[in-house]
C-alpha positions as CSV (number, residue, x, y, z in Angstrom):
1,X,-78.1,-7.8,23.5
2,X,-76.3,-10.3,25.6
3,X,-72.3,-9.8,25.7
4,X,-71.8,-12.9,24.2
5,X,-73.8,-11.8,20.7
6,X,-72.5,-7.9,21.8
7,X,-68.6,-10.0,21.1
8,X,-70.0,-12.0,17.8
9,X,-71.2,-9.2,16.8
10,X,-68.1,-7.0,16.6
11,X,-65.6,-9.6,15.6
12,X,-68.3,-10.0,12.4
13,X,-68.3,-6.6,12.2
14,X,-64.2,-6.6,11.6
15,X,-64.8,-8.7,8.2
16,X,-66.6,-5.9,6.7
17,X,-64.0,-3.0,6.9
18,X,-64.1,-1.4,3.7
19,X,-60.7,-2.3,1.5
20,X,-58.5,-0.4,-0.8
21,X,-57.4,-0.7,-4.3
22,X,-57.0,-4.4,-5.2
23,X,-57.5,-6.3,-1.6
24,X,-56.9,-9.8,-0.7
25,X,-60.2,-10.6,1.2
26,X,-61.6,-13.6,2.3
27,X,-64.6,-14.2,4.2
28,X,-65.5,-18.3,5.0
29,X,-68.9,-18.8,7.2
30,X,-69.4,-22.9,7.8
31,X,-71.6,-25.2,10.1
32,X,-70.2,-28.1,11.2
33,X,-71.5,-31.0,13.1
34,X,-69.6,-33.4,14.5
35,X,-69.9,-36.7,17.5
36,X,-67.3,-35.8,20.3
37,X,-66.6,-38.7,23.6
38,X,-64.3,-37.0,26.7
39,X,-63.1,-40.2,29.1
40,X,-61.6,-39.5,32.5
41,X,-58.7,-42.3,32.6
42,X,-58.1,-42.2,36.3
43,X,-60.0,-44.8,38.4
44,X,-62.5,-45.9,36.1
45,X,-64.1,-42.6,35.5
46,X,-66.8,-41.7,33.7
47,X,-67.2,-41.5,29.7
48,X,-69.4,-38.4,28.2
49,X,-70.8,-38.6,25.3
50,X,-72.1,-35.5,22.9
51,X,-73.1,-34.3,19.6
52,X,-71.5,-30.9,18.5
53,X,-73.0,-28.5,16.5
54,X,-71.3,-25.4,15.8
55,X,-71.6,-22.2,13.1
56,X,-68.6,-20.0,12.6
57,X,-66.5,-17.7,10.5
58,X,-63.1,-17.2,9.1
59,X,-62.2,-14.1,7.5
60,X,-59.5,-11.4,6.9
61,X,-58.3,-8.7,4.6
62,X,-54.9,-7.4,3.4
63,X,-54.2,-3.9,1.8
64,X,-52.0,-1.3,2.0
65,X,-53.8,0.5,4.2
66,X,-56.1,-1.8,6.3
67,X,-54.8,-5.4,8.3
68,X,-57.5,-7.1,9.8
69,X,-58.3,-11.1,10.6
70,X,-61.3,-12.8,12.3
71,X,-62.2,-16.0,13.6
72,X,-64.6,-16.9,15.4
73,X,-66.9,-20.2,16.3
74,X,-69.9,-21.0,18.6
75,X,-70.6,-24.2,19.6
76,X,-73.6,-26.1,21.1
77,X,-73.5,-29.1,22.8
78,X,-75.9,-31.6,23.4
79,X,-75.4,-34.7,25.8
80,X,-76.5,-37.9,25.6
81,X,-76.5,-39.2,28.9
82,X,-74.6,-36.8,31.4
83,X,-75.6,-33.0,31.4
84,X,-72.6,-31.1,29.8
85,X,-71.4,-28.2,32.0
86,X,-70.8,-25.8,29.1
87,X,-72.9,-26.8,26.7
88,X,-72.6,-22.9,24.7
89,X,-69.0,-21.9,24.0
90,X,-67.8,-19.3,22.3
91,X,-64.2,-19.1,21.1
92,X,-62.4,-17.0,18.8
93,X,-60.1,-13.6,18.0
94,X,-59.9,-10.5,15.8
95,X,-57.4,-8.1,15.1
96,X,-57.5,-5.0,13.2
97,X,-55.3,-2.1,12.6
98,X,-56.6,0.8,9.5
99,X,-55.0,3.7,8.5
100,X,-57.4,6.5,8.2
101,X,-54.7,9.1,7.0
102,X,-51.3,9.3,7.0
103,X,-51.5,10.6,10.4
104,X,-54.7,8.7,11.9
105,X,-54.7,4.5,12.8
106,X,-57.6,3.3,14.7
107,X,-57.2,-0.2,16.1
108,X,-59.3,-2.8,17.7
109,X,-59.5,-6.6,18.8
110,X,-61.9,-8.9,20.1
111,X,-60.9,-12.2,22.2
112,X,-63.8,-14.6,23.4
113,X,-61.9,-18.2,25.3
114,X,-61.9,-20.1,28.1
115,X,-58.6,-20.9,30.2
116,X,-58.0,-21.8,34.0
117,X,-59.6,-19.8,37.6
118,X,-57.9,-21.0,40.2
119,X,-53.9,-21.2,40.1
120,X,-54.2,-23.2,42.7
121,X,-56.9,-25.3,41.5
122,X,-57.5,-28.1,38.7
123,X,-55.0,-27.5,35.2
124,X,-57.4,-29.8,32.7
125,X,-55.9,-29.7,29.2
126,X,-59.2,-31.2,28.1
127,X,-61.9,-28.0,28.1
128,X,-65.0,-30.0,27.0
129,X,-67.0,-31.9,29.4
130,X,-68.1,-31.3,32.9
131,X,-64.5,-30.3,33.8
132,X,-63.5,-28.1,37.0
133,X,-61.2,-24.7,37.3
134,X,-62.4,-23.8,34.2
135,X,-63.9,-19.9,33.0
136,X,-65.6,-18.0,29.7
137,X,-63.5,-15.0,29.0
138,X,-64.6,-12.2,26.5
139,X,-62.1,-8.8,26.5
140,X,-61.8,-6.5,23.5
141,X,-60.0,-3.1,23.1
142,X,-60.2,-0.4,20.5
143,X,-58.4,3.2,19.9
144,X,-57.3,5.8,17.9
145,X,-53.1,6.4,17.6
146,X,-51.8,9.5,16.1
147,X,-48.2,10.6,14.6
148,X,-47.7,13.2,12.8
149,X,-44.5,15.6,12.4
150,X,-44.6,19.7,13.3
151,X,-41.5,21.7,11.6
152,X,-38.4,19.8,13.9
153,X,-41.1,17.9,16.3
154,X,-42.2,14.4,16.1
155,X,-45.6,14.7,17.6
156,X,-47.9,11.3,19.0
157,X,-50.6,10.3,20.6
158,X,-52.8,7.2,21.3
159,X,-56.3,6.4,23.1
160,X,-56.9,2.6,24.2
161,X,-60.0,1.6,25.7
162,X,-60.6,-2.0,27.4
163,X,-63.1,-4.2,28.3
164,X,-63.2,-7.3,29.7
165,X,-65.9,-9.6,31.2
166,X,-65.4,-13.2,33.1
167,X,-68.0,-15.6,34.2
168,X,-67.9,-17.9,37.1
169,X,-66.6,-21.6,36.4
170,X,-69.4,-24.3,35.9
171,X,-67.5,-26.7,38.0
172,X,-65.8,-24.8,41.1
173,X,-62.2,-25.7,41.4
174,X,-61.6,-28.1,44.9
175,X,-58.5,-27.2,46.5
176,X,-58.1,-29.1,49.6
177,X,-57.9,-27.6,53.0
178,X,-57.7,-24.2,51.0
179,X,-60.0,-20.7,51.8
180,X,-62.3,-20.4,48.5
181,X,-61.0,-17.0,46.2
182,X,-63.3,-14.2,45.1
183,X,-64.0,-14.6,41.5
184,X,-63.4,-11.7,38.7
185,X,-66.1,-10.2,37.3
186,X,-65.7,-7.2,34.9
187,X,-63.6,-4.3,34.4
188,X,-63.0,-0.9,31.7
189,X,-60.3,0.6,31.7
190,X,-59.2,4.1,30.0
191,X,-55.5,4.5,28.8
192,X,-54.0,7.8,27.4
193,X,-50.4,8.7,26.3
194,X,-48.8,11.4,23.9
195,X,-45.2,12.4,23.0
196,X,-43.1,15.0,21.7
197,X,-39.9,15.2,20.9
198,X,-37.0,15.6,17.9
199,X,-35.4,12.2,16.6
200,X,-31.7,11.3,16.3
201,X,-29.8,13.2,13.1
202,X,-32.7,16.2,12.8
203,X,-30.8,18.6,14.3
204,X,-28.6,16.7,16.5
205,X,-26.5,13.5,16.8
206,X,-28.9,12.7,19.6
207,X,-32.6,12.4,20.1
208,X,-34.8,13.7,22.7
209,X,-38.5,12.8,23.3
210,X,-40.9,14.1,25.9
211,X,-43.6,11.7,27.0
212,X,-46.5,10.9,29.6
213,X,-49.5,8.7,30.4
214,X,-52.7,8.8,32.4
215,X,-54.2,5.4,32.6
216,X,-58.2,4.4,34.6
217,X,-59.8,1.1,35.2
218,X,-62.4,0.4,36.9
219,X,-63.5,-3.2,38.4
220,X,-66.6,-4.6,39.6
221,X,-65.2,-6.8,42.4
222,X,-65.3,-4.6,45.5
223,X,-65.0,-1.7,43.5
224,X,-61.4,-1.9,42.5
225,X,-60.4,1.3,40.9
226,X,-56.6,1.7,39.1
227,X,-55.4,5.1,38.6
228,X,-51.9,5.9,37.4
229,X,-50.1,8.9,35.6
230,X,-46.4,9.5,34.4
231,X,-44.3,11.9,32.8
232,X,-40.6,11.7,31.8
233,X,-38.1,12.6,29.4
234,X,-35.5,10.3,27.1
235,X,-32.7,10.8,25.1
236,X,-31.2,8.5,22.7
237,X,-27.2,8.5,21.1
238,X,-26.3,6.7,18.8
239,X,-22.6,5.3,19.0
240,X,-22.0,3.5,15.7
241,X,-23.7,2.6,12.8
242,X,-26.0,-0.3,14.8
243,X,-25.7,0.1,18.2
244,X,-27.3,3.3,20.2
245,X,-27.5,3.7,23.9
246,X,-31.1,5.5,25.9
247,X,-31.7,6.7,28.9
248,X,-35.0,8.5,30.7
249,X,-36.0,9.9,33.7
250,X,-39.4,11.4,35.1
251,X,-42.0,11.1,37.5
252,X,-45.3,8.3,38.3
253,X,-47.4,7.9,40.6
254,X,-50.0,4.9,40.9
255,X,-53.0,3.7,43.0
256,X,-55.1,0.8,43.5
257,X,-58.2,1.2,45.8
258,X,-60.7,-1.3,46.9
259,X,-63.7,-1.2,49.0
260,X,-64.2,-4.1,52.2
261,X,-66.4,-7.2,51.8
262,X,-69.8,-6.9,53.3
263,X,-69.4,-9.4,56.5
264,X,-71.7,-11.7,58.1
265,X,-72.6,-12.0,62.0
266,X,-69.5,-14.4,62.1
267,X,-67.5,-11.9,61.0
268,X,-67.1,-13.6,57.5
269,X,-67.4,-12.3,54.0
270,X,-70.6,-12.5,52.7
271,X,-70.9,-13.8,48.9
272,X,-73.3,-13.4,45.9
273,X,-74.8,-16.7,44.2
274,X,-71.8,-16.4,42.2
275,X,-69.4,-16.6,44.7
276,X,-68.0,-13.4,44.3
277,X,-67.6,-10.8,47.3
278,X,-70.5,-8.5,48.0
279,X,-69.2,-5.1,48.6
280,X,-69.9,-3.3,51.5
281,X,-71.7,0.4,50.5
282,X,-70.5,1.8,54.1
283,X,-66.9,0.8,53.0
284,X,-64.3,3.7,52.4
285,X,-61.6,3.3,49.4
286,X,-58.9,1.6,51.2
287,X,-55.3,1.4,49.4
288,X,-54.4,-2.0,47.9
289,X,-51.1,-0.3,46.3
290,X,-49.5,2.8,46.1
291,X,-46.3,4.4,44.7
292,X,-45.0,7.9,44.3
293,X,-41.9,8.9,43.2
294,X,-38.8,9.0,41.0
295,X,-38.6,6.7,37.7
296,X,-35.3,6.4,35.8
297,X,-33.8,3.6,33.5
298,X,-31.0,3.4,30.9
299,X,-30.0,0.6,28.1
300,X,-28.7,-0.4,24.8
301,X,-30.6,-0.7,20.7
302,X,-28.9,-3.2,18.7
303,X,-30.3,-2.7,15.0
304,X,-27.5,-4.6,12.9
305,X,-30.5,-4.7,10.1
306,X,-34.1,-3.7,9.7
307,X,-34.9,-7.4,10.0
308,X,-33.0,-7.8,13.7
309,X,-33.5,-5.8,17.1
310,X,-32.2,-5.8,20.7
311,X,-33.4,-3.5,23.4
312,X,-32.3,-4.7,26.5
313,X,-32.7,-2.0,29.7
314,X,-32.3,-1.5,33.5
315,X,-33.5,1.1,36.4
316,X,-35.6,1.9,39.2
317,X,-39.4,1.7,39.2
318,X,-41.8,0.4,41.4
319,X,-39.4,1.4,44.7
320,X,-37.0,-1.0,43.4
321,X,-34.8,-2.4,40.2
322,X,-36.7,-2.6,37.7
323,X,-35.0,-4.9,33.9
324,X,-37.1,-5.4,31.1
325,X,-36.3,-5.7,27.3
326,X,-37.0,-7.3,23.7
327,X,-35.6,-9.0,20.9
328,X,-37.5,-8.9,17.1
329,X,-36.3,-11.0,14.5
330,X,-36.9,-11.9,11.2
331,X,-34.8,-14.4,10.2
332,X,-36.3,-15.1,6.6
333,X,-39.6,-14.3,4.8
334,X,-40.9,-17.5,6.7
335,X,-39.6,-17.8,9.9
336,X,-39.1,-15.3,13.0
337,X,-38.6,-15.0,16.6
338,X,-40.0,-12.9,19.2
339,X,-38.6,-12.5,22.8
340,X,-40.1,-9.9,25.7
341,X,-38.9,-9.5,29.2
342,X,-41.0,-7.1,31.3
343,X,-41.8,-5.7,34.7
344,X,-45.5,-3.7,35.6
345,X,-47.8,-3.2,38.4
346,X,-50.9,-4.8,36.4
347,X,-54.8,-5.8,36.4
348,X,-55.9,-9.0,35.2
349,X,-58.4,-6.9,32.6
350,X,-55.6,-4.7,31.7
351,X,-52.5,-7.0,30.8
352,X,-54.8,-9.4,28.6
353,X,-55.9,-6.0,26.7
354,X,-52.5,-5.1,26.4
355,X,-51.8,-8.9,25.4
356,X,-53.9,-8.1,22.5
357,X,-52.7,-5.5,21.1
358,X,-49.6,-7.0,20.8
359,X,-51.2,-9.8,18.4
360,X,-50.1,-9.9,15.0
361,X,-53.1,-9.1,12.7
362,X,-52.2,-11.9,10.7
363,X,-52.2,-14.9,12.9
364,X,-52.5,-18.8,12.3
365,X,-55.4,-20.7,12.6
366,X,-55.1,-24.7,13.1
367,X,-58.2,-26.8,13.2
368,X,-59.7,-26.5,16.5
369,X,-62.3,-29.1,17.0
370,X,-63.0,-28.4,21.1
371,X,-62.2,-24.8,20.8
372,X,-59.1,-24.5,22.9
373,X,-57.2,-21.9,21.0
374,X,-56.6,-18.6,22.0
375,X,-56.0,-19.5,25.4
376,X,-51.9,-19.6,24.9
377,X,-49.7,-18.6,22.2
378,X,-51.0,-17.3,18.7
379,X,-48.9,-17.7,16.0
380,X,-48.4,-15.5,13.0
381,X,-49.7,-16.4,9.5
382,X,-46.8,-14.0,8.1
383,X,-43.7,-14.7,10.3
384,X,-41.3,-12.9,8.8
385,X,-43.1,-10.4,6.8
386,X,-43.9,-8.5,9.6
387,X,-40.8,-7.0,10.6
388,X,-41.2,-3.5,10.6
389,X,-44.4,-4.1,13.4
390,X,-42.0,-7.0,15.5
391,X,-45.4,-8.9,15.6
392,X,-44.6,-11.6,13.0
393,X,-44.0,-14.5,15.4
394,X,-47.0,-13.9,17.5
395,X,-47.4,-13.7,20.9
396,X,-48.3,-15.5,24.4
397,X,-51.0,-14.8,26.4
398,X,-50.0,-17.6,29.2
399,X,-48.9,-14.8,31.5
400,X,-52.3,-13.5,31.8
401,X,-54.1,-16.6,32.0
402,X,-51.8,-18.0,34.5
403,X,-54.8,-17.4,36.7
404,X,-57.5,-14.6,36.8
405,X,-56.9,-12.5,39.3
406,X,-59.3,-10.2,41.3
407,X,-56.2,-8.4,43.1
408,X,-53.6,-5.8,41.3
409,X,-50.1,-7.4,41.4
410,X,-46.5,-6.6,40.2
411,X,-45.8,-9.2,36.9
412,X,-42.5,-9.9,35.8
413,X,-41.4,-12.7,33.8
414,X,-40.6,-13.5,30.3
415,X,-41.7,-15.1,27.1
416,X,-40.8,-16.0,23.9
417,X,-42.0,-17.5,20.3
418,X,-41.1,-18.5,17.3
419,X,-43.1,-19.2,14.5
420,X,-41.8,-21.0,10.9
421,X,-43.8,-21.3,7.8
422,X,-41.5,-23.1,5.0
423,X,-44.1,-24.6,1.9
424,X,-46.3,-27.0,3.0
425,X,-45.0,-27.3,6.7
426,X,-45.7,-24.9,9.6
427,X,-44.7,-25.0,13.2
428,X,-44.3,-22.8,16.4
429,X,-43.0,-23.0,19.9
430,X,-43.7,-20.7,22.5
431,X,-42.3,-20.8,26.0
432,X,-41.9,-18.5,29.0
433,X,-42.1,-17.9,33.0
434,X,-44.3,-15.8,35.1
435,X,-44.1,-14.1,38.7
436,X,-46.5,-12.2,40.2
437,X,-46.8,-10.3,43.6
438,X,-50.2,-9.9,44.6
439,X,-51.4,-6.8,45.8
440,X,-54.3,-6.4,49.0
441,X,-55.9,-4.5,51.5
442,X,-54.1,-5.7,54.8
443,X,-56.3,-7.9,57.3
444,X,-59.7,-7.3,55.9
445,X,-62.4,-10.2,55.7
446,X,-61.8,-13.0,52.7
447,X,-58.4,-10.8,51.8
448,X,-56.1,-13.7,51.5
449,X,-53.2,-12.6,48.6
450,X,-51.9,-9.8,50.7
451,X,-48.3,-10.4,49.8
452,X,-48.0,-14.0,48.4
453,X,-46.1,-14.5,44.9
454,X,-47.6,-17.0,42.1
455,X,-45.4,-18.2,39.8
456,X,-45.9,-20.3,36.5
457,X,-44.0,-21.5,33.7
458,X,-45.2,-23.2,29.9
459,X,-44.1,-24.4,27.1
460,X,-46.4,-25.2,24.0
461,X,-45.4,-26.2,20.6
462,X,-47.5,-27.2,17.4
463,X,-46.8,-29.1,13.8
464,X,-49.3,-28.4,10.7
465,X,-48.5,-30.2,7.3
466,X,-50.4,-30.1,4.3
467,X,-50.5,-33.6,2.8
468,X,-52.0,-32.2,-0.7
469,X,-54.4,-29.5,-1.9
470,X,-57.2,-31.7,0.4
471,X,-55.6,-33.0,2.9
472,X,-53.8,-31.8,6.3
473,X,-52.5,-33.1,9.4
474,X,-52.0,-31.0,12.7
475,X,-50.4,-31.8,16.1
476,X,-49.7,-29.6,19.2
477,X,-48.4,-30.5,22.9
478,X,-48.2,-28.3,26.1
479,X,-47.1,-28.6,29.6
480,X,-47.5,-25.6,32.5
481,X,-46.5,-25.6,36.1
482,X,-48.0,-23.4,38.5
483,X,-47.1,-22.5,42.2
484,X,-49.1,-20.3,44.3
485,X,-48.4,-18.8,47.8
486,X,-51.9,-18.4,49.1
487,X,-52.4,-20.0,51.9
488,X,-49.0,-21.3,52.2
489,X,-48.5,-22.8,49.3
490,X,-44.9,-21.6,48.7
491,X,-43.4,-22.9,45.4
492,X,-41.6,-26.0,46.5
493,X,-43.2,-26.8,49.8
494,X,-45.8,-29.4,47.5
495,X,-48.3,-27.2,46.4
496,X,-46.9,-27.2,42.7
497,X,-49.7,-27.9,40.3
498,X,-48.5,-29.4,36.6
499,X,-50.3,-30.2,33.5
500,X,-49.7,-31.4,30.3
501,X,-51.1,-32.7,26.9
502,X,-51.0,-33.9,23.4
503,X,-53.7,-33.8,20.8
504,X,-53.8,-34.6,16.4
505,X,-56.1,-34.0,14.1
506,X,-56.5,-35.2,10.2
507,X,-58.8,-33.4,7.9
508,X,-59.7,-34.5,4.8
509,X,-61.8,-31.5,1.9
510,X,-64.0,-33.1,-0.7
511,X,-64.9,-29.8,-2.5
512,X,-67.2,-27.2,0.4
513,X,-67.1,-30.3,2.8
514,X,-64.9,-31.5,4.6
515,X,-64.3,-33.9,7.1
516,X,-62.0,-33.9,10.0
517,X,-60.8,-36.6,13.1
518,X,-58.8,-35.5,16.0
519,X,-57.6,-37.6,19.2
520,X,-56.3,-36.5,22.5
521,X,-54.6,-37.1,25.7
522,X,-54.4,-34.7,28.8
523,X,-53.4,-35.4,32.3
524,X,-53.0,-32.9,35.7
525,X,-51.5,-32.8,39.0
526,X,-53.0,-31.0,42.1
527,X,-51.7,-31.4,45.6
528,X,-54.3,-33.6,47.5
529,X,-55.7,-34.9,45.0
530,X,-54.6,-38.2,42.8
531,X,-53.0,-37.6,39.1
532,X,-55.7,-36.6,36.4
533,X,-55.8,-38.6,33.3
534,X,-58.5,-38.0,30.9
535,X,-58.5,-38.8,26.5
536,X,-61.0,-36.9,24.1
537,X,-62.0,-37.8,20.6
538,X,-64.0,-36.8,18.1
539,X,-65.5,-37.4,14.4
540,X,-66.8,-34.3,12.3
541,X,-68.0,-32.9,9.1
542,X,-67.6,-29.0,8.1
543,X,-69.7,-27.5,5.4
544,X,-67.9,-24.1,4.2
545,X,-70.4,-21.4,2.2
């Protein structure tokens, strides 16, 4: 089985988990077919024409003790004139989270999209068409999490296993007067942690917990391997009703290996039909990244209600300062807002299966004629009924997909989004900033990142209203900038690359069919190159079984 079906195939598989005692379940397969035309604007470009056939599925289920949601599409698409670069695209997102027992969840997640290469390539807004910088992404995670109690001790423990898989753009990116990047390929990844430890007011005004982690991935781009391992210890005192203080010591150690390039007789790398580096067998495991030592870090809980908390904490990690924090609130039943600030040494395969886990299982799903959701910031379907999880606004995968990454780098940054659903009308904005310091082996062939820091920024925002039982109208806008220091493209020495778009569709239900019309306008800007204009419309009809 290819891994596109092997990806159908589980996030189907998530619509059938077995439901309790009076579920709400929903399961919605439809084929829709639809006449799609993608225009580039700038200098008289050309016009592509297609039709659009696509089969999908919608479904979820809500009990007490299982939270799952799946939605997924396929799409074929067949030119008229022009060949179409991605003519099969897959596109969609589950979550799931069941409790076995009071003491057993197992949770899983499925993500199939396409988003940007390069950072330092193309930003196209429009995805269909024979467009440049542009990459299929599948990644899915699943794992057991345990907590239980034993006399005074809180005892937990959780498994996570990752996958993730990325295949070369159609259209290469051009960067001009730029060295060519290795391209990702695949990696698994193996994370482990447990605690133990005796929460606040058991036995003593303060808490203590006992922790650790081992965590493995494994890449297929010169071999990459990730192995890191922690242990430490944390107490928590409470000083008044809503405010507690936390600190935490212990010990980590992490490293990042890869293997050299093979080389040519010029000394060059030498490169699959793929592009991607070909790795050289007589290669030891050289050290990309390595640190070993002392971790500590202290901060404040703000908890004024169930509905509203503030962690906000500083120390030393990494060899350095280290700040990272959150803020969860549910402002009513339909609205809430979710902020993160955080600081890791990460993998491109493991922060976008850490990404999504932190997805709300309920999340909102707009109509997406060209398939270009999923690629940003996913919205929750419950906003503020998911307090107790802090997942009701959603979350923003922009971070990850500021650009896939072969290297291991240090990620800081932060993000935030808020989602409102009030009657008829729903709407989210989700914005945030990115840094990452890219980790290499030193003066080795094609090893270009040693060092340099990519940054990016985003902001995306979206408007749904339901005109009446049939009828619906949705809008959503973006804009990202991205600076990369490859090649000495510092931020703000010209090599900033922006992008930005606007898109609305109407839909219209006549009982099972329904009909839909959407319109957009997308423009980029690459150093070298002239500003990127491009419009896409498109006419459909969706028959739901």
């Amino acid at each position: 089985m290819s891994r596109a079906r092997l990806l159908a195939a589980s996030m189907l598989a998530l619509a059938a988990i077995p439901a309790a005692a009076e579920p709400q379940r929903y399961v919605q397969p439809y084929i829709e077919l639809s006449q799609a035309v993608a225009a580039d604007l700038t200098n008289g470009g050309d016009v592509l024409t297609y039709t659009q056939a696509a089969v999908g599925v919608d479904a979820g289920v809500s009990t007490r003790r299982a939270q799952a949601q799946v939605s997924y599409r396929y799409e074929r698409r067949i030119d008229w004139q022009q060949p179409v670069a991605d003519q099969d695209v897959h596109s969609g997102l589950a979550l799931a989270s069941v409790q076995v027992t009071p003491a057993l969840t197992l949770d899983a997640g499925a993500m199939a999209t396409r988003t940007r290469s390069d950072i330092r390539g193309a930003a196209p807004g429009n995805l269909v068409g024979n467009v440049a910088n542009v990459a299929q992404v599948y990644s899915l995670f699943a794992g057991p999490t345990v907590a239980t109690r034993a006399g005074m001790l809180d005892i937990g423990g959780a498994y996570r296993f990752g996958y993730t898989k990325v295949e070369v753009p159609d259209v290469p990116s051009a960067v001009p007067g730029q060295p060519p990047l290795d391209y990702f390929d695949t990696s698994r990844s193996h994370l482990a942690t447990a605690s133990i430890g005796v929460p606040v007011g058991r036995v003593a005004p303060f808490g203590v917990t006992l922790s650790g982690a081992w965590e493995r991935e494994d890449a297929g781009q010169l071999d990459q391997t990730y192995d890191g391992r922690y242990a430490r210890g944390d107490v928590t005192m409470p000083l008044s009703r809503t405010v507690a203080v936390r600190a935490g010591a212990g010990y980590e150690t992490i490293a990042v290996k890869q293997r050299d390039p093979l080389t040519d007789a010029t000394g060059g790398p030498v490169r699959d039909g793929n592009g991607r580096f070909v790795t050289d067998p007589a290669s030891p495991a050289r050290i990309a990244y390595r640190t070993d030592g002392l971790i500590y870090d202290a901060g404040v809980i703000w908890r004024p209600s169930p509905r509203l908390e503030l962690q906000a904490s500083a120390g030393w990690r990494y060899g350095g300062q280290t700040y990272f924090g959150s803020l969860h609130w549910a402002m009513s039943r339909e609205a809430a807002l979710g902020v993160v600030v955080y600081d890791g040494v990460e993998t491109f395969g493991r922060q976008l299966r850490d990404g999504l886990g932190d997805l709300p299982t309920a999340f909102d799903t707009r109509p997406d004629p060209f398939g270009q959701q999923f690629a940003g910031c996913v919205f929750g379907a419950r906003p503020g009924q998911d307090a107790s999880t802090g997942g009701g606004a959603g979350g923003c995968l922009n971070d990850v997909f500021q650009s896939i990454s072969t290297a291991s780098y240090r990620a800081r940054g932060v993000d935030a989004v808020l989602s409102v659903g009030r009657g008829r009308t729903r709407y989210g904005i989700g914005a945030g900033y990115a840094n990452r310091r890219l980790y290499g082996v030193r003066a080795r062939p094609g090893v270009t990142v040693t060092g340099v820091e990519d940054q990016s920024a985003y902001v995306q925002a979206f408007w749904s209203r339901d005109l009446s039982r049939a009828s619906a109208l949705d809008a959503s806008l973006f804009a990202n900038w991205y600076a990369s220091g490859v090649s000495g493209l510092n931020p703000g020495s010209g090599g900033d690359v922006w992008g930005w778009g606007a898109n609305g569709t109407y839909s219209h239900r006549f009982g099972r069919l329904g009909t839909l019309a959407s319109i957009g306008v997308y423009g980029f800007d690459q150093p070298g190159l002239d500003t990127q204009w491009s419009a896409q419309a498109l006419l459909g009809a969706r028959y739901d079984f």
